[in-house]
N, C-alpha and C positions, 0 to 999 in steps of 0.2 A: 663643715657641711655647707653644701652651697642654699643660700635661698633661692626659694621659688619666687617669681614676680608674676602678679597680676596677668600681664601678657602669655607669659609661658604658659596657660591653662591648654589654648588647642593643641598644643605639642603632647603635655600630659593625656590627651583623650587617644590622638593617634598612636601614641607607644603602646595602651593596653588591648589595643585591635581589639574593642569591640564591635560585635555587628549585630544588626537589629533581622525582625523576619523578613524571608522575601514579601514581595508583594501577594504574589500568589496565594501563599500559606497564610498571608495575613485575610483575605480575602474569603478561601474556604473557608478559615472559622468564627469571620463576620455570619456570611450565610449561615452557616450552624447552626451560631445564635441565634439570632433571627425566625431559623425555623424551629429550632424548640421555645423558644417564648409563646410563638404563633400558635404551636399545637399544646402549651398551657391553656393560653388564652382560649382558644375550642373546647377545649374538654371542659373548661372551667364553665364555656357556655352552655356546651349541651346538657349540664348534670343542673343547671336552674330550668331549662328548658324542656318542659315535659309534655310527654304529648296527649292531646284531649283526649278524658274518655268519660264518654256518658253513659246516662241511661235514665229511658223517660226523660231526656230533653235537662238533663241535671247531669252536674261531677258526680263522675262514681261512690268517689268518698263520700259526697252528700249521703246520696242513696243510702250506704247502711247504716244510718240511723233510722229509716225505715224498716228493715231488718227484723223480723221477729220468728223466733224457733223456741221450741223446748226441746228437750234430752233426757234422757234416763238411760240408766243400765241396770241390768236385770238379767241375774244368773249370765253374765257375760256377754248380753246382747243387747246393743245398742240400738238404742230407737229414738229417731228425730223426727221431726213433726215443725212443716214450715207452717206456722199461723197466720203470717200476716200476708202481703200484696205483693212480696217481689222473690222473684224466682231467684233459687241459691243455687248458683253452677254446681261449688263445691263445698268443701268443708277444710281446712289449714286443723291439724292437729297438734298440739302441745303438749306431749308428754311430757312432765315432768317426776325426775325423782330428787329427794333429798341432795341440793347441792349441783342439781344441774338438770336439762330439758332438753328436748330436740323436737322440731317441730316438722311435718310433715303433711304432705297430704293426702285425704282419703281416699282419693282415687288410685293415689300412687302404693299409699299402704295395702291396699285391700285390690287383688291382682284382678279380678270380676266384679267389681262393685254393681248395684243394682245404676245406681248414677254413672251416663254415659255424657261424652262432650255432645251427643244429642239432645239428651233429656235431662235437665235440670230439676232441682225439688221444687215443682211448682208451688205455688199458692195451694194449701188446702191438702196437700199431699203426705207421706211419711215416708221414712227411709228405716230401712233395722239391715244390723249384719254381727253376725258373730263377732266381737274383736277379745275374743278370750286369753287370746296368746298376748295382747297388752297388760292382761291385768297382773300377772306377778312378777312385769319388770316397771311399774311405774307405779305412783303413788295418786297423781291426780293428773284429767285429762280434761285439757280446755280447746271448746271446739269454734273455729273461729270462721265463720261466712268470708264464698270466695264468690263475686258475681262476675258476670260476664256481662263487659260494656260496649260502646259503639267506638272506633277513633276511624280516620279518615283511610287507612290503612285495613282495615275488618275490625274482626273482634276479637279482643283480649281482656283476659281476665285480671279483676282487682281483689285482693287479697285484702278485708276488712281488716281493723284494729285491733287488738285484742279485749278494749274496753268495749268490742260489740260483741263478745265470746260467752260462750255458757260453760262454767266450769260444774265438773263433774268429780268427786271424790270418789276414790276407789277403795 
């Protein structure tokens, strides 16, 4: 068998005809790259980036700590009652049963609600509607303030927390 010597290494390279990418091809999939990192980096920005939303000159989220209502149900009819200063666009509902919930809202669940995107439950006001057809698929209902705030854009609504909800057993 013959040895190889140090020298003969570029001979060894040419014999196995490799060939590398065109320029071209190397080129589109620089670009590529480049633009899917790019639109990481965007999205990555826009989801810390949120857009302002107030009310009474405060963040929304502030706001429902201010937030106060009661509830009751009775023979199947629910009645809210805004007590405190700040108007409740809507209401987020959480039914829940054993092992699992869905949450919804009241405008949406209820086809005619008395609550329009005009008229929020003002300060001082009450709200009642049949919700009888919840009561023998769910076990307990938490009702959760949705307000409507200012951004630069109009007005959109914020969907409070759940630890500013009033739960209700059924």
């Amino acid at each position: 068998m013959k040895e190889k010597k140090i020298h003969d290494f570029p001979l060894l390279f040419n014999k196995m005809k490799k060939r590398g990418l065109s320029p071209v091809i190397a080129t589109v999939l620089l670009v590529l790259l480049v633009l899917a990192i790019a639109a990481i980096i965007f999205l990555w920005f826009r989801g810390l980036i949120q857009e302002n939303n107030t009310k009474f000159g405060r963040n929304v989220g502030l706001v429902c700590n201010d937030v106060l209502f009661t509830a009751n149900l009775n023979n199947g009819i629910l009645y809210i009652s805004n007590d405190g200063n700040v108007p409740i666009f809507d209401f987020n509902l959480k039914l829940s049963k054993p092992g699992s919930h869905i949450t919804e809202s009241l405008k949406e669940r209820f086809s005619s609600p008395p609550l329009t995107s005009d008229s929020a439950l003002t300060p001082g006001s009450a709200y009642s509607n049949n919700i009888g057809s919840l009561l023998n698929d769910f076990t307990e209902i938490t009702l959760m303030p949705v307000l409507l705030g200012s951004t630069d854009s109009g007005e959109k609504t914020f969907a409070c927390d759940e630890q500013y909800g009033y739960e209700i057993q059924i």
